[in-house]
N, C-alpha and C positions, 0 to 999 in steps of 0.2 A: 772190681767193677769197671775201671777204665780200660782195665786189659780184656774184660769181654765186648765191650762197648765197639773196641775199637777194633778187634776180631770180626764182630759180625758187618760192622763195614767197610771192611775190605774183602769180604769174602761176598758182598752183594755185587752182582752184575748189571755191567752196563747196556748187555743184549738185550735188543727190542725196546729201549726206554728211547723214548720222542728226544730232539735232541737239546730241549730246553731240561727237562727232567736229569739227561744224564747230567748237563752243566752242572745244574744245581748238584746233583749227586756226589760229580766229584766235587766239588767244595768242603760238600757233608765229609767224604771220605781225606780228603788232605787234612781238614782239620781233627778228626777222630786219628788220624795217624802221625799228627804232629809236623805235617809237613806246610807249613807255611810258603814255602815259596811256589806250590803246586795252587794255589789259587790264584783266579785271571788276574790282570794287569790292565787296566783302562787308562787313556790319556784325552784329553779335550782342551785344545788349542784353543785359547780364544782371542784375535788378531785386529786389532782395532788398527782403523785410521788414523795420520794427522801425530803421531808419536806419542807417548808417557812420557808424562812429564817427572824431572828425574829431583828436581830441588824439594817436592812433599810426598817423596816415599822414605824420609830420613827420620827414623825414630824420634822419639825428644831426649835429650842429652848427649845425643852424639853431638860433634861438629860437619854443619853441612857444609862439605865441600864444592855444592854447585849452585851456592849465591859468593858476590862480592862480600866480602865483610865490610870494605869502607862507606860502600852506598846501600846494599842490602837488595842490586839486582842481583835477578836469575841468570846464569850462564848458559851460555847456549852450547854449540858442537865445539868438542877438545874442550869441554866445560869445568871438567872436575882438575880443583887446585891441587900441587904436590900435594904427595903423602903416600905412605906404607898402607897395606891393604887393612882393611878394618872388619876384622871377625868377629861380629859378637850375638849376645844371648840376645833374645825378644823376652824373655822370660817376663825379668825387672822393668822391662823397658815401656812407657805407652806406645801403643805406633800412631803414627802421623794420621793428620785428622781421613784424609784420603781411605784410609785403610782401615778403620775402627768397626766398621763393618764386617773385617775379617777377625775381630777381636776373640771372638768364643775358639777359634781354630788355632792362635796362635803361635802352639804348639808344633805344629803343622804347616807351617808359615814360613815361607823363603824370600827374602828381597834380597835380591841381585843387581847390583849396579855396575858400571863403567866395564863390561865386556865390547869389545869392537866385533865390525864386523862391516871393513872398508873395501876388505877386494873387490867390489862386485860393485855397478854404477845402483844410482838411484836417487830420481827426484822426488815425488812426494811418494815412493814406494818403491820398496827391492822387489816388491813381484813375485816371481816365484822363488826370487832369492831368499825374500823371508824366512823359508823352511829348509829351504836346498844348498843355500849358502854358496851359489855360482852366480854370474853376471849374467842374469835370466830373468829382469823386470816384465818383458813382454811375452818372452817365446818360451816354455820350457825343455834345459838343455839337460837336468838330472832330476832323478827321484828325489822327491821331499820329504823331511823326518817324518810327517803325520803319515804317507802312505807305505813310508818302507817299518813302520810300527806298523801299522795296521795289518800290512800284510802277514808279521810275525806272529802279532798278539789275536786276530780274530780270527774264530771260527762259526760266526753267523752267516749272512747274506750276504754282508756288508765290509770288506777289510776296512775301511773308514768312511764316513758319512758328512758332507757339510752342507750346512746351510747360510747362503748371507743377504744382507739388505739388498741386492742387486751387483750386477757387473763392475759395470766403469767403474772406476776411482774419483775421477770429477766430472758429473755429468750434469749439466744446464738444467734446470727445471724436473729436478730430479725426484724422481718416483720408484715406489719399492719394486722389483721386482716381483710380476707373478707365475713366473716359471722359473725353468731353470735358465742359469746364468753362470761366467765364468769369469770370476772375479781374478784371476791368473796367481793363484795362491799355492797349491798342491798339485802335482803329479807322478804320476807312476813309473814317468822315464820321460828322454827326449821327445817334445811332439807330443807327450800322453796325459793332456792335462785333466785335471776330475770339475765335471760340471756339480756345482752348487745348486743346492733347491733354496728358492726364493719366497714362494707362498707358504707360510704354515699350515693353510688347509691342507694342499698338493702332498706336502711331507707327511702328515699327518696319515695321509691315504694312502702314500707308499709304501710307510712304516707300520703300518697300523691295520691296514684293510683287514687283517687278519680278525679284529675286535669287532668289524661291523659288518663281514661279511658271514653270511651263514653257511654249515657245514657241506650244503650239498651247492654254494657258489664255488668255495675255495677246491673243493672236488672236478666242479665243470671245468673251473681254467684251468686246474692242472691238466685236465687231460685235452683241456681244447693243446695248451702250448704245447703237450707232448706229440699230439696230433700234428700239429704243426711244422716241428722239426721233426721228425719221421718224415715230411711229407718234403721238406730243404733237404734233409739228409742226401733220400734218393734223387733230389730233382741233383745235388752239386754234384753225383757222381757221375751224373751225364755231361755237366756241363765242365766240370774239372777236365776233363779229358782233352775238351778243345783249347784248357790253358796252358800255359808256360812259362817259369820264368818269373819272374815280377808280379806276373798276371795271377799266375797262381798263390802268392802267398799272401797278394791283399786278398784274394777271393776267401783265401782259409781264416785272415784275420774277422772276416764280412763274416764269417759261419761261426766261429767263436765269440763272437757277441749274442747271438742267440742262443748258444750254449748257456754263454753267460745269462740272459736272462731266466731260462727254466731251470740254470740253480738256484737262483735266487729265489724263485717262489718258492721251491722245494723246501731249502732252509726257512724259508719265512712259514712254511705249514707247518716245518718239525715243532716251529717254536708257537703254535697258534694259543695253547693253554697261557704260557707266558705271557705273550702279547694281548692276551683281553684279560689278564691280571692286572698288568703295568701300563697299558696304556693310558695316556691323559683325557679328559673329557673334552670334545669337540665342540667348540663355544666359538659364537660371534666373535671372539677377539683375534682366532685366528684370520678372519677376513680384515681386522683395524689396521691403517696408513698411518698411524703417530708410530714416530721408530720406539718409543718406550715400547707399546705394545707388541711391536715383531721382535722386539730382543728378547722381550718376557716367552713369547711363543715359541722363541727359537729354543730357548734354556730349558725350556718343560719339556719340548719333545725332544730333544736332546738326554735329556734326566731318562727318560722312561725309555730311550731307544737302548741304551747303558744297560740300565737295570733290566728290560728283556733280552737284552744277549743280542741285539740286534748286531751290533755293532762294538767292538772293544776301540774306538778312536774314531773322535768327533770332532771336525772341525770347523769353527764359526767365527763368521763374520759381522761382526755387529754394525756396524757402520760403515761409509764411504764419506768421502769430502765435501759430497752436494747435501747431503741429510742436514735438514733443518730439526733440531728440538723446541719445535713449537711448543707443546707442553711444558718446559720448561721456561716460558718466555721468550725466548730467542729469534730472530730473523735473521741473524748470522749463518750462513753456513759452516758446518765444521771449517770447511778451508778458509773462509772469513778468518772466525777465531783463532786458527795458527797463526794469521799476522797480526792478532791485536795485542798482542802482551799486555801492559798494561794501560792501553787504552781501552775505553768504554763499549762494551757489548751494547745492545737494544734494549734489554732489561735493568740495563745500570751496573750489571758485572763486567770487570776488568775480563781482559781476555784469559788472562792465567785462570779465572776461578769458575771461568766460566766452562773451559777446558777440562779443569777438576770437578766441575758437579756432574760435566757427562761421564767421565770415569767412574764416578761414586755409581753412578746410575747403572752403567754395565758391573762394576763389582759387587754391586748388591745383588745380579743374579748369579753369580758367583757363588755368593754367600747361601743363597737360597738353595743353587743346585748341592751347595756343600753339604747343606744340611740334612737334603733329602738321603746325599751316600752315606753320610754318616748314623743315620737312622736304622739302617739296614744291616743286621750283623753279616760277619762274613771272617771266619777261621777265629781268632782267639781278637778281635776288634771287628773292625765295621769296614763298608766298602766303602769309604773316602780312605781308610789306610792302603787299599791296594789300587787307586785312582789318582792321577796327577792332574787338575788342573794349572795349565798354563798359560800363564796373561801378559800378553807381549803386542807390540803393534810393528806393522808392516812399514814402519817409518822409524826405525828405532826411537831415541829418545829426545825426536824434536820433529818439527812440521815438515824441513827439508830435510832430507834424511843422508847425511855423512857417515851416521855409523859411528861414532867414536865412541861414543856410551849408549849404550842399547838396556835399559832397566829389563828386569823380568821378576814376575810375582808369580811364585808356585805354589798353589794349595794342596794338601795332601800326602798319600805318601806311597809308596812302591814297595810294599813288604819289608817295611825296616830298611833299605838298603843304600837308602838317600837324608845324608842327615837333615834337620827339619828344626823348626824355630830360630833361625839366625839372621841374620842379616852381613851381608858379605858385600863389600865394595872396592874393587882392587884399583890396583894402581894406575891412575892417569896413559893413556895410550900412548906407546913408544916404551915408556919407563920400565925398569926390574920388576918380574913380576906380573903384570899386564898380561889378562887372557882373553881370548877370544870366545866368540859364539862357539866356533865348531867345541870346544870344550864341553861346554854346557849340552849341546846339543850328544855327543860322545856319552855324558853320565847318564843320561835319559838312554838311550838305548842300552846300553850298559847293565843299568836297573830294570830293564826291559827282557833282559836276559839274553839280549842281540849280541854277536858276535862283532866285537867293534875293532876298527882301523888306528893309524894312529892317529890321523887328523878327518876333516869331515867339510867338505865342499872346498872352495875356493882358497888357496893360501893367499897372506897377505904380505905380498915380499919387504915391504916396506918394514915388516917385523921379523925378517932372516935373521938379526941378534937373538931372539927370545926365545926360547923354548915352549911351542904352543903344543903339544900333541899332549895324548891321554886326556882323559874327564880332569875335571875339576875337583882336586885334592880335599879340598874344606868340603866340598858337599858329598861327597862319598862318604856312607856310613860305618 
């Protein structure tokens, strides 16, 4: 019975099927053929302000080594005290109150501590260093892990998708963005930064139009834009003529952005059944200014841009330094809060917890998006096993960002290939042992099925003793 099963789909074709139909089809067919590793690969960055805090991502019963033990403060940069790296299970373990939210997944569950990630400058953010791991705060000088994934992993519209609370990082009187905006986080290459959508309605329409437009709309624009560039086409070949040089290959880059956009409808119509499947419902709260609200809106059409094939890598911004959590009592700014430690927030919370309830607040959409992949079968499990969430901030693991311990929380999994439930905190920066971001950043591509180098953005010479290149050994499955 399984050898006819799996006969008749491989023997069904993928000519003429819409190109959401085929997606799903091959899914159907890798798993009826036993191939596991032929179903997509999703990744969703999610890049918070102001750093994670690295002293309540320590399981209970370990020894935390980023408080004092004689007074029982928190350690700040070059925080973590001597010691051998510590590998262990989540299984037995509870996790820290921060993380209990991620409790149902914990199987699936990666905390990551004291990776560095110093070569590259940065004050309250590395920038596009975040992702690219070069000294690129303001300008970007290389491609960043979320677009050089996307470009491997997607075959919708979209090779990656973000959206975030607004540009700046610390902006006065600060308000969400309603457009797009360039929070200086991801790019394609030198100079080639990817603008963020800011509105959830805006996103909503870009991604989605497809659900609320009717069949003989989605028909006009296609052919008004093809109308359109037929009509640039023959005008650049008149005017190509009179260029030269320079002139001529911005003019050809200027003609391939409209290329690019009438692929992007085109894929966005292949997929039009999908997308009024999965799309989320268009509610007032995509227009709401409390940042809980735009994070929620962000996570939901993010979930469903996923789940339509919009996009295989999403990356989001939840925050900036000016964002007030009114909703949660606060008149603090995020960037407040990184200087209060344990002085008194406006609501009566210390700075440290007040830090941690906004975290809890973006990890429970985390939690929520988890839920939704894991709901969804996909090959012989669900699509959170072929999906990485990863939750990392743009300030590694403190307000002012040195870089010496940079935490990372990964949900999910990458077709078995990434091992998963552990908790891993290697050795203090300089010491035996001690790895770097680009490691980590190496095992995700790696799992990606990307063709990986031996190291990955900026070395950090100050660690010439150590042996940093390849992925990271413990999380390799």
């Amino acid at each position: 019975m399984l050898y006819s099963r799996r006969k008749v789909m491989k023997d069904l074709s993928l000519g003429g099927l819409s190109l959401g139909m085929a997606s799903c089809l091959r899914s159907i067919q890798a798993h009826a053929a036993g191939k596991e590793d032929a179903l997509p690969k999703r990744f969703v960055f999610v890049v918070k302000s102001s750093g994670i805090d690295k002293f309540n991502l320590v399981p209970e019963g370990l020894e935390n080594h980023f408080i004092n033990p004689d007074d029982g403060k928190k350690l700040g940069n070059r925080g973590r005290r001597e010691g051998p790296l510590v590998d262990v299970s989540l299984t037995d373990r509870r996790l820290p109150e921060k993380l209990k939210i991620l409790d149902p997944f914990k199987n699936r569950l990666t905390i990551i501590q004291s990776l560095s990630g110093v070569g590259f400058r940065g004050n309250h953010t590395k920038g596009f260093g975040t992702l690219s791991l070069h000294d690129s705060e303001n300008v970007a000088v290389a491609p960043t892990l979320d677009c050089l994934l996307g470009l491997h992993l997607s075959a919708g519209p979209y090779p990656m998708y973000g959206m975030a609370m607004n540009g700046r990082l610390l902006e006065p009187g600060w308000k969400p963005e309603d457009s797009y905006c360039y929070p200086n986080l991801s790019a394609y290459g030198p100079a080639k930064p990817v603008a963020f959508q800011g509105s959830p309605r805006k996103a909503f329409l870009e991604l989605f139009g497809a659900a609320v437009a009717s069949p003989e709309q989605l028909e006009k624009k296609l052919a008004l834009n093809g109308k359109l560039m037929d009509f640039l086409t023959e005008d650049a070949r008149r005017v190509e003529k009179q260029l030269s040089g320079d002139e001529k290959e911005r003019f050809a880059l200027y003609m391939n952005s409209f290329e690019s956009l009438r692929s992007i409808d085109e894929k966005k119509a292949a997929l039009t059944g999908r997308i009024r499947e999965h799309a989320p419902e268009l509610t007032d709260r995509f227009d709401s200014l409390a940042p809980s609200a735009r994070i929620e809106s962000h996570f939901e059409i993010a979930t469903a841009a996923l789940i339509a094939g919009l996009t295989n890598v999403i990356t989001l911004r939840p925050d900036t330094l000016g964002v007030k959590y009114t909703e949660l009592g606060l008149s603090n700014s995020v960037h407040a809060l990184g200087h209060l430690q344990e002085n008194t927030a406006s609501n009566g919370w210390t700075g440290h917890q007040a830090r941690m309830e906004i975290e809890k607040l973006q990890l429970k959409q985390i939690a929520n998006m988890a839920q939704k992949f894991d709901s969804i079968p996909e090959g012989n499990g669900t699509m959170l096993d072929n999906t990485m969430i990863v939750y990392l901030s743009c300030s590694s693991g403190d307000h002012h960002c040195a870089g010496h311990d940079w935490p990372f929380v990964l949900l999910g999994g990458m077709g078995g290939k990434l091992a998963a439930g552990r908790y891993l905190e290697y050795p203090k920066y300089g010491d035996q042992g001690h790895r770097t971001v680009s490691s980590l950043y190496l095992s995700l591509m790696h799992a990606a099925g990307m063709q990986i180098p031996d190291t990955f953005g900026q070395p950090d010479s100050n660690l010439k003793l150590l042996d940093l290149t390849g992925p990271l050994e413990q999380l390799m499955a």
